[in-house]
Backbone as JSON Lines, residues from 0, in Angstrom:
{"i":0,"aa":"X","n":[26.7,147.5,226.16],"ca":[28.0,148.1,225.92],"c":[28.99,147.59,226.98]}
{"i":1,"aa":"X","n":[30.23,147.55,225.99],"ca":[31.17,146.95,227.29],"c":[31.91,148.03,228.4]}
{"i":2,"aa":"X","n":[32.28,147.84,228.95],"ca":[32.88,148.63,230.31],"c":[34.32,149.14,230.0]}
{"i":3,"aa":"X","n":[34.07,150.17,230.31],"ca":[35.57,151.27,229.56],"c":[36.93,150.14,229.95]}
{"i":4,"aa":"X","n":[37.51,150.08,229.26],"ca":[38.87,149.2,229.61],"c":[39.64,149.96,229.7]}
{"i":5,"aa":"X","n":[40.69,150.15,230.77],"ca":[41.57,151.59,231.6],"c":[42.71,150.23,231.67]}
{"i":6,"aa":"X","n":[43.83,150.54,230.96],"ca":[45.28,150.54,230.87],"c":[46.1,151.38,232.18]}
{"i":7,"aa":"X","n":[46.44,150.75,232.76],"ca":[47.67,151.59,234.04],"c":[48.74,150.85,234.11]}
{"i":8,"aa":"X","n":[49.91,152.2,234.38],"ca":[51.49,151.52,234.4],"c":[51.66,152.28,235.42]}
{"i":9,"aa":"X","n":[52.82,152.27,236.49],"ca":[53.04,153.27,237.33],"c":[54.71,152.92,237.69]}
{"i":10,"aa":"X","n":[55.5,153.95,238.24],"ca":[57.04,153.76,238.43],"c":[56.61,153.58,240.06]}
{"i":11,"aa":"X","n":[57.76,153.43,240.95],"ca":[57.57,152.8,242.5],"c":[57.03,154.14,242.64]}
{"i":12,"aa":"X","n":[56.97,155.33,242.34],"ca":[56.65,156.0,243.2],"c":[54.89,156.2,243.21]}
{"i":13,"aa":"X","n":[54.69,155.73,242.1],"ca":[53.04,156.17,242.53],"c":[52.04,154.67,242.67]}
{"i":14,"aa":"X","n":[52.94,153.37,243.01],"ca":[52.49,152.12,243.59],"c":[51.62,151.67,244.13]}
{"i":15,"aa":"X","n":[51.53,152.91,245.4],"ca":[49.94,152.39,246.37],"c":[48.77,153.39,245.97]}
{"i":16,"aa":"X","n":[49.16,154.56,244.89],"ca":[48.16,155.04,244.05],"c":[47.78,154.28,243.06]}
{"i":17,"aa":"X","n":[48.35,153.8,242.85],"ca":[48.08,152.36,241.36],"c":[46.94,151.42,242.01]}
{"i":18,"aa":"X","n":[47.08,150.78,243.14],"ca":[47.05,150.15,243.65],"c":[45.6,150.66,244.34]}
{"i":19,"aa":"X","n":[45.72,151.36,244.73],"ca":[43.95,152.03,244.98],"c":[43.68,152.72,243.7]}
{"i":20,"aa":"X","n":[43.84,152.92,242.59],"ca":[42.8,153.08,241.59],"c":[42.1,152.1,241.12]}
{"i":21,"aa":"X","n":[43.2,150.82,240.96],"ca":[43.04,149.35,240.19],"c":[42.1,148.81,241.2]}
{"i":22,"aa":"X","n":[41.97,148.91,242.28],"ca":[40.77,148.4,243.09],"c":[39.55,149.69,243.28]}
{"i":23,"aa":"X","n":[40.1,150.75,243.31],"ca":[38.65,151.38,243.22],"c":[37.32,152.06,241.86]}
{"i":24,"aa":"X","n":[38.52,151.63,240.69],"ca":[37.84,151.71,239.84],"c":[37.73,150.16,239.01]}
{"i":25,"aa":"X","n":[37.85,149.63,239.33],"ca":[37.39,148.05,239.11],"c":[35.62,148.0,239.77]}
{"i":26,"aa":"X","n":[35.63,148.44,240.91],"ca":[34.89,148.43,241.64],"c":[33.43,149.87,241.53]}
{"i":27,"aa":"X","n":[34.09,150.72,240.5],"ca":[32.98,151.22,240.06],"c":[32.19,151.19,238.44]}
{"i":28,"aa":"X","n":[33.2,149.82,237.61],"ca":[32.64,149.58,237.04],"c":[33.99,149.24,235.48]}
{"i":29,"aa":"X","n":[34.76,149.89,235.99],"ca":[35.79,149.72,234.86],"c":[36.57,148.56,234.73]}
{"i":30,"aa":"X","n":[36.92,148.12,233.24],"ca":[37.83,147.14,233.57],"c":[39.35,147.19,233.32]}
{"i":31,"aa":"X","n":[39.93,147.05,234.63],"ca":[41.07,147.29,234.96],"c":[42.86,146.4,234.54]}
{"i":32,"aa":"X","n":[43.16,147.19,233.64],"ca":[44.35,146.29,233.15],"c":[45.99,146.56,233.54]}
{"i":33,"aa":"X","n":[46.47,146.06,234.54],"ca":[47.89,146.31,235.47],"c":[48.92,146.0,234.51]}
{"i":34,"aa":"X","n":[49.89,146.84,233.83],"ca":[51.43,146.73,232.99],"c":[52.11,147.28,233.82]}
{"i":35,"aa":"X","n":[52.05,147.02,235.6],"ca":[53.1,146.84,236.22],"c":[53.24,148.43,236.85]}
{"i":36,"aa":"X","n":[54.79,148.08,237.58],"ca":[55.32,147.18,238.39],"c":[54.52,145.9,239.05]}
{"i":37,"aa":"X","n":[55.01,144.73,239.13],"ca":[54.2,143.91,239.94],"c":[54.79,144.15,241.28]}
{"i":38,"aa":"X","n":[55.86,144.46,241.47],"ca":[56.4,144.35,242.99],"c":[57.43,146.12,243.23]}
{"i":39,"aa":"X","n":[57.62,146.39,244.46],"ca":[58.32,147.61,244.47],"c":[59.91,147.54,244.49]}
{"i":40,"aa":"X","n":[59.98,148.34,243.32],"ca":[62.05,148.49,243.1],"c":[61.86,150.04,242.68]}
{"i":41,"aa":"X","n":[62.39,150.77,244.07],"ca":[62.85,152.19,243.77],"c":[64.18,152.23,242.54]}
{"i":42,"aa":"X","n":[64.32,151.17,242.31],"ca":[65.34,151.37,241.04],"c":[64.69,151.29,239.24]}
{"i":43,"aa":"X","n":[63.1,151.03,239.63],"ca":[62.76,150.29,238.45],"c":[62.86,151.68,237.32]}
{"i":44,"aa":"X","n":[62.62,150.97,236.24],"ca":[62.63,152.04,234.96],"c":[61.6,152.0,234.78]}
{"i":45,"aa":"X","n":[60.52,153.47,234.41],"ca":[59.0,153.22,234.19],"c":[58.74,153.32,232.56]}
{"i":46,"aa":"X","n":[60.06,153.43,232.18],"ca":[59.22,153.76,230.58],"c":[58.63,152.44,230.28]}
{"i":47,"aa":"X","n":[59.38,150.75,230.27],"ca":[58.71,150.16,229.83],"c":[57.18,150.01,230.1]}
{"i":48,"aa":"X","n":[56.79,150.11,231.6],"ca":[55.68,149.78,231.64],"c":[54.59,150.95,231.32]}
{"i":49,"aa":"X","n":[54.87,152.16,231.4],"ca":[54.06,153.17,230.76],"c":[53.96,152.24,229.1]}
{"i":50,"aa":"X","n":[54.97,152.23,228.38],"ca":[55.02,152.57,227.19],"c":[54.11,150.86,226.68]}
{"i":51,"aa":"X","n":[54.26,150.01,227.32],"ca":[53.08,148.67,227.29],"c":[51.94,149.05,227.56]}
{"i":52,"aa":"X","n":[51.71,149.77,228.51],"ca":[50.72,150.56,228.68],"c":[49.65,151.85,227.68]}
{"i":53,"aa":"X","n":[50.56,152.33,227.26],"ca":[49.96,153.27,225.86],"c":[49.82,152.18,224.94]}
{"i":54,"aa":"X","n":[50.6,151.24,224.22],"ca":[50.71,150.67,223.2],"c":[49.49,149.61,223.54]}
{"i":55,"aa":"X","n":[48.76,148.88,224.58],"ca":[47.6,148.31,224.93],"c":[46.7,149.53,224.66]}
{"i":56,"aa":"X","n":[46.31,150.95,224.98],"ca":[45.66,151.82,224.6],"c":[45.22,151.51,223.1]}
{"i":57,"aa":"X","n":[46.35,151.78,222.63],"ca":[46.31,152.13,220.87],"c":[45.76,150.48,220.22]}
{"i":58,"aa":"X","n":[46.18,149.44,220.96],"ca":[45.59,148.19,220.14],"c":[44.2,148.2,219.86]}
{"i":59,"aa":"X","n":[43.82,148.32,221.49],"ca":[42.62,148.33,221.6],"c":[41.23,148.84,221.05]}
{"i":60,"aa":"X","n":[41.96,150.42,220.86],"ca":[41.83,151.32,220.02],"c":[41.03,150.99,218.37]}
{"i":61,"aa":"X","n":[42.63,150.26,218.18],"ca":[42.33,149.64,216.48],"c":[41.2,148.82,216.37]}
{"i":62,"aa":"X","n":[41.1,148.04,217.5],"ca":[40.11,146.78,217.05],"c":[38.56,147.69,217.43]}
{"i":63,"aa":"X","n":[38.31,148.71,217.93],"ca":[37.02,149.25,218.35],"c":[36.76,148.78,219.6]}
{"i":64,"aa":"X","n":[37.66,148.58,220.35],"ca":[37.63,148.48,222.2],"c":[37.59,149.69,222.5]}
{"i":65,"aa":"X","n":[36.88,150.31,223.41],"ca":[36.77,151.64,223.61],"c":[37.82,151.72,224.94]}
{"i":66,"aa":"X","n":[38.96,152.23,224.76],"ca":[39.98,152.29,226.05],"c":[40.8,153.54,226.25]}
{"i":67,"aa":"X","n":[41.56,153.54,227.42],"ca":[42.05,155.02,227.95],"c":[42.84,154.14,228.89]}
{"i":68,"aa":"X","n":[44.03,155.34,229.35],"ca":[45.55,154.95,229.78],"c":[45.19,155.7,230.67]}
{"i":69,"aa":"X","n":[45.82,155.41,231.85],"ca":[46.65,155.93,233.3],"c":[48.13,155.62,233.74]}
{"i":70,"aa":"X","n":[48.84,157.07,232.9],"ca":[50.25,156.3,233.66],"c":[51.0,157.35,235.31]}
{"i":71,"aa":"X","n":[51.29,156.69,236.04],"ca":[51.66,157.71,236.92],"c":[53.01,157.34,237.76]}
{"i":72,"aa":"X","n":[53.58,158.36,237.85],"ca":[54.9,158.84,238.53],"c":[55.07,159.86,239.63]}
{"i":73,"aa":"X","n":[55.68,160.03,239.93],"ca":[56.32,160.7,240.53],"c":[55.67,162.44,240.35]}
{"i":74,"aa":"X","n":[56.46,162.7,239.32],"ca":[55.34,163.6,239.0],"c":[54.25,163.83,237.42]}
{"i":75,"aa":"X","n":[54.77,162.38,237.39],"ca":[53.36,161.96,236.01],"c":[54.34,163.05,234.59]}
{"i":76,"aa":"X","n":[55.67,163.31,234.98],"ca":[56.43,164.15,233.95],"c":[56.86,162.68,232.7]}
{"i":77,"aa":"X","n":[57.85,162.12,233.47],"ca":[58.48,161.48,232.25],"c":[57.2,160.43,232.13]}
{"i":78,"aa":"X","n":[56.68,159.4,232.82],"ca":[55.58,158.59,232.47],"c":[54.7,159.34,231.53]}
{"i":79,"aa":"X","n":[54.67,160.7,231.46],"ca":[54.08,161.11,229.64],"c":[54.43,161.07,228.83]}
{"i":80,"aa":"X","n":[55.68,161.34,228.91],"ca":[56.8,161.42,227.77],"c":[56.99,160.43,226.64]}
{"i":81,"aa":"X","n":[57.0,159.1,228.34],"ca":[57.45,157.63,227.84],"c":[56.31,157.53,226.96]}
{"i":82,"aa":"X","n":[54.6,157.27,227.18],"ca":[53.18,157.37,226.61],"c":[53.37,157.71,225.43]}
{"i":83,"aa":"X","n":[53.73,159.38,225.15],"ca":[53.8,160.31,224.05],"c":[54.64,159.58,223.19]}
{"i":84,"aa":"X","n":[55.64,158.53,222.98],"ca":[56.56,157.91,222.11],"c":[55.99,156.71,221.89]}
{"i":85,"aa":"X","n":[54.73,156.76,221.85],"ca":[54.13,155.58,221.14],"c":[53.2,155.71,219.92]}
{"i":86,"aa":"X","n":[53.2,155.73,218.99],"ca":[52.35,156.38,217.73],"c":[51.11,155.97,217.95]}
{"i":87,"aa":"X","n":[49.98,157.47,218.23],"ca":[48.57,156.82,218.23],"c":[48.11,157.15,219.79]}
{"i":88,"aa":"X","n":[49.48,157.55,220.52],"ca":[48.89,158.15,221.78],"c":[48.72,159.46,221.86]}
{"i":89,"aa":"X","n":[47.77,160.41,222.59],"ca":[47.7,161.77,223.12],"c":[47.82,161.75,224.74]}
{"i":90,"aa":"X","n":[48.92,161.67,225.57],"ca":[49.28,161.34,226.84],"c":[48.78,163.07,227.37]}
{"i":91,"aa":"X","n":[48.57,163.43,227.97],"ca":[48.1,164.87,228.71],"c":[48.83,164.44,230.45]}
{"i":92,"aa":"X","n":[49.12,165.58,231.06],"ca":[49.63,165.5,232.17],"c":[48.72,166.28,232.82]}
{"i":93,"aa":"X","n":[47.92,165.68,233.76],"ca":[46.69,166.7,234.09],"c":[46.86,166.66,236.06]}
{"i":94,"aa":"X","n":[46.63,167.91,236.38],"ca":[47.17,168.26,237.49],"c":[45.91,168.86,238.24]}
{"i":95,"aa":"X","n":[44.43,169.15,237.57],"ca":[43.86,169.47,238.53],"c":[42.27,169.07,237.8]}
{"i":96,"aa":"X","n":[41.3,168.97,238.17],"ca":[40.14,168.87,237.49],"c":[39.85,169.52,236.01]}
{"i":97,"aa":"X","n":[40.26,170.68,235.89],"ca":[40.32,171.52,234.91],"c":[40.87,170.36,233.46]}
{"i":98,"aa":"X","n":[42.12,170.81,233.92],"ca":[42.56,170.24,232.76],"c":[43.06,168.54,232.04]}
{"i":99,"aa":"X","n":[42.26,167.84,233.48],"ca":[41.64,166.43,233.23],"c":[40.87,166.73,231.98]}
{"i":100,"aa":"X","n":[39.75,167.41,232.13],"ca":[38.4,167.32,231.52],"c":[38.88,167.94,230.09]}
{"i":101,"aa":"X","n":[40.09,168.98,230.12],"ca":[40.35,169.56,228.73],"c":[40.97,168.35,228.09]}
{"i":102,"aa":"X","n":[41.71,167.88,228.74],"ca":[42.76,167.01,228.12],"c":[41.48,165.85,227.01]}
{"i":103,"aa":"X","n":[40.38,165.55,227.39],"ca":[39.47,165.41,226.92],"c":[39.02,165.58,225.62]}
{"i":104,"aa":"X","n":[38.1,166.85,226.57],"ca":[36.97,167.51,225.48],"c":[37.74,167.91,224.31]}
{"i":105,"aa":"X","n":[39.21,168.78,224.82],"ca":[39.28,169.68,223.29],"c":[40.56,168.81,222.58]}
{"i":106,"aa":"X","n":[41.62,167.62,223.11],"ca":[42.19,166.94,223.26],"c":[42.34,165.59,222.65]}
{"i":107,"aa":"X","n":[41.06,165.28,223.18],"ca":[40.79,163.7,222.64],"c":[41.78,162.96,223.58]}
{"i":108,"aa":"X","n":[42.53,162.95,224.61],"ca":[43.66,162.58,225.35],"c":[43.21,161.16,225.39]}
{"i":109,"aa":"X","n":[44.11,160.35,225.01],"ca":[43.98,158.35,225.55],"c":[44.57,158.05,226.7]}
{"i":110,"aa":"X","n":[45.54,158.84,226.94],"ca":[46.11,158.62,228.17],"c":[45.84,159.47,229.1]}
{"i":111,"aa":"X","n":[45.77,159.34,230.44],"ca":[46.26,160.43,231.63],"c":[47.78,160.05,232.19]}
{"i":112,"aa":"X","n":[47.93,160.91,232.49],"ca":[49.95,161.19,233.36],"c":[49.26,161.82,234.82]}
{"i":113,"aa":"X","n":[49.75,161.34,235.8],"ca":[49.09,161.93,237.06],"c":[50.51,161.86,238.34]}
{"i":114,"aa":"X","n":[51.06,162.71,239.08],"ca":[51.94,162.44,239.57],"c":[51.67,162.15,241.11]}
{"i":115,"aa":"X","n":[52.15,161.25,241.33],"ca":[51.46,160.36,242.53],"c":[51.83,161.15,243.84]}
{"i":116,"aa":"X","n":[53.23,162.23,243.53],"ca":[53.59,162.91,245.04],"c":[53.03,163.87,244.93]}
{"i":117,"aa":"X","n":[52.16,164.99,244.24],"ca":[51.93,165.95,243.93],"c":[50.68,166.38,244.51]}
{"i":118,"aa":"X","n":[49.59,164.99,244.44],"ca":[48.06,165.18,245.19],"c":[47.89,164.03,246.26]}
{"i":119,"aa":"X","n":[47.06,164.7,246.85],"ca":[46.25,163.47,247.78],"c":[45.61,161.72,246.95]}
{"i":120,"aa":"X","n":[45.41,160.91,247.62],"ca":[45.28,159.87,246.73],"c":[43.71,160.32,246.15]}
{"i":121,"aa":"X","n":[42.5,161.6,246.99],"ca":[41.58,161.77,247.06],"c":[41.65,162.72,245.79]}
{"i":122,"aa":"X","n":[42.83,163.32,245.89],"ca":[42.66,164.36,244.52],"c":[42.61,163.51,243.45]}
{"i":123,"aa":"X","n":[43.97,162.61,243.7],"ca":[43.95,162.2,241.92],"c":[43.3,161.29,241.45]}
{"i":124,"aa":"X","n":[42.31,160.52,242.2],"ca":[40.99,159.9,242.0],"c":[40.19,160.99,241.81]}
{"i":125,"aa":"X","n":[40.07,162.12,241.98],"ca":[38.92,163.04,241.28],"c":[39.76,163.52,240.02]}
{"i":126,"aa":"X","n":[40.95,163.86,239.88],"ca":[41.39,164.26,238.4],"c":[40.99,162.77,237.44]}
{"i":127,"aa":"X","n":[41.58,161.62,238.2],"ca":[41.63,160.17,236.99],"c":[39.72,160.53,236.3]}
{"i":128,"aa":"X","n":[39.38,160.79,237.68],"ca":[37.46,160.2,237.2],"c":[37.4,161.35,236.15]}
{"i":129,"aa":"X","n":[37.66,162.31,236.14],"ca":[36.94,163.36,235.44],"c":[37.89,162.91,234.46]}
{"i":130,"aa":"X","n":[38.59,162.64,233.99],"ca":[39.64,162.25,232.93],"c":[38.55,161.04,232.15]}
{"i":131,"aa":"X","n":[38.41,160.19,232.93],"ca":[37.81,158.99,232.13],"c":[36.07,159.12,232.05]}
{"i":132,"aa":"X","n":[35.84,160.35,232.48],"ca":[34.22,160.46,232.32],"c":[33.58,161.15,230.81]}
{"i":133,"aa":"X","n":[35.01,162.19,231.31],"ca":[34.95,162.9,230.1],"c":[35.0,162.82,228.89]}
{"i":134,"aa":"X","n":[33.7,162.96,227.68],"ca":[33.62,162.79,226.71],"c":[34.25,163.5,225.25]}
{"i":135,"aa":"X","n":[34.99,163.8,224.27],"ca":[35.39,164.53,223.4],"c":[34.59,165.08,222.36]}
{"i":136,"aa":"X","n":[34.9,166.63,222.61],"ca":[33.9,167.2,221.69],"c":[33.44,167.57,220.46]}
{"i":137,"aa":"X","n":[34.35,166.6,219.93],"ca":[34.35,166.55,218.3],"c":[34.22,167.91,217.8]}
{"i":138,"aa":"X","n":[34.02,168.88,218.22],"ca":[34.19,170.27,217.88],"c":[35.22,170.06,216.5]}
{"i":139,"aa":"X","n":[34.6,170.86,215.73],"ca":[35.34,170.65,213.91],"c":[36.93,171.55,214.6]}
{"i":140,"aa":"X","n":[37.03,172.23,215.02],"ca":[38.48,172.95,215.78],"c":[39.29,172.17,215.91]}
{"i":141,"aa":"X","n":[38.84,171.18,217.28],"ca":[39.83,170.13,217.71],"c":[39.66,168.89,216.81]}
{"i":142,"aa":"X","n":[38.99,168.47,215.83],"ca":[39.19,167.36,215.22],"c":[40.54,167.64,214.06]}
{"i":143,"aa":"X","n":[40.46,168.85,213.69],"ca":[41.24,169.71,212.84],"c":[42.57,169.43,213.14]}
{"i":144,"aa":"X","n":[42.39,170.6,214.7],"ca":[43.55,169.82,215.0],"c":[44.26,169.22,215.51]}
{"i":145,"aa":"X","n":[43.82,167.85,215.86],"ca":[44.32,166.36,216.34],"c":[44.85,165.87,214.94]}
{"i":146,"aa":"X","n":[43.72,166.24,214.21],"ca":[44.23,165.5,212.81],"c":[45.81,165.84,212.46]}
{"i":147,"aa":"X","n":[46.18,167.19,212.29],"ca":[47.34,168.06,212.35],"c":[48.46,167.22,212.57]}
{"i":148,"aa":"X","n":[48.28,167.21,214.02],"ca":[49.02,165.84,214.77],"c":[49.29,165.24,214.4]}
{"i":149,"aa":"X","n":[48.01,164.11,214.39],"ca":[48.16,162.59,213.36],"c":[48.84,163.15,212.29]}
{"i":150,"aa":"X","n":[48.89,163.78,211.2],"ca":[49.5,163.59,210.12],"c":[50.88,163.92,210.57]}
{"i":151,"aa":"X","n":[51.29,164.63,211.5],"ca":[52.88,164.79,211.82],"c":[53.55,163.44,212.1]}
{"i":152,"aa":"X","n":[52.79,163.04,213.0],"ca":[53.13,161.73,213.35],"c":[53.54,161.1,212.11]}
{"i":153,"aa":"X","n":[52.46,160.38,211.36],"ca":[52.85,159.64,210.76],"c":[53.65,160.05,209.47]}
{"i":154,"aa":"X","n":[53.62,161.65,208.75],"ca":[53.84,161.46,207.92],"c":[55.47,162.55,208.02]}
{"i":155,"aa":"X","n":[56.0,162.95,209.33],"ca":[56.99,164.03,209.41],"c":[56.43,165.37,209.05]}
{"i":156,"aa":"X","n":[55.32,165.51,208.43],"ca":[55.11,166.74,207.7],"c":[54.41,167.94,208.73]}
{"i":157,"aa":"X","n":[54.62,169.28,208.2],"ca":[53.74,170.34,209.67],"c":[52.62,171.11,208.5]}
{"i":158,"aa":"X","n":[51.64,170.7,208.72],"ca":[50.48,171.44,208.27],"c":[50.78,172.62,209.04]}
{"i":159,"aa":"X","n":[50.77,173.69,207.65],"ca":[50.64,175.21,208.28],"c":[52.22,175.88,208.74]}
């Protein structure tokens, strides 16, 4: 089996968190794909590179690459947002172990949102891991309703 392929975008502010995930989870086994910033501009705009970032998620996705997103900011607020406006993403903004692992199990989440001023670089390497360890529980509930979702998405319509 191939090695989870992890998508990351980050705005200047969460740079040298980018920057130690992309080397420390390279290094425990993942393979690590950078949509930027390549260099630091407190002026930069993060939607593009979040939103290259989800949209590599979702390709990957299609073809049966098994992959998951990391986008992070500031406070991992709008870098979800940007994620969430890509059809085919579930971006979750997860702030503590807890709801890494929900964003998950009951979720199905492709992306994580993590805000780089908010934790230690030690925390949000334990929220990212439990984010990308975590398996989905196909529970008939949450397949229900993700599906829900999906059909809003694509079709405008609100089941229920």
């Amino acid at each position: 089996m191939s090695p989870l392929r992890v998508h990351i975008a980050t705005d200047h502010a969460g740079m040298e968190l980018s920057a130690h995930l992309i080397a420390h989870l390279s290094a425990t086994g993942y393979q690590m794909v950078d949509h930027g910033p390549k260099a630091y501009d407190a002026q930069d705009d993060y939607p593009a590179f979040c939103i290259h970032a989800a949209q590599a998620v979702v390709a990957d996705q299609q073809v049966g690459i098994e992959a998951l997103g990391i986008v992070l900011g500031g406070s991992g607020n709008g870098e979800q947002i940007a994620a969430n406006k890509v059809r085919g993403v579930r971006a979750a903004l997860a702030w503590n172990l807890e709801t890494a692992k929900l964003a998950r199990e009951h979720n199905d989440a492709n992306v994580v949102a993590v805000g780089g001023r908010q934790h230690s670089v030690e925390e949000a390497t334990a929220i990212i891991e439990a984010f990308l360890a975590e398996p989905f529980s196909n529970a008939e509930r949450h397949v229900r309703r993700i599906g829900k979702i999906a059909r809003f998405e694509s079709t405008g319509e609100v089941d229920g």
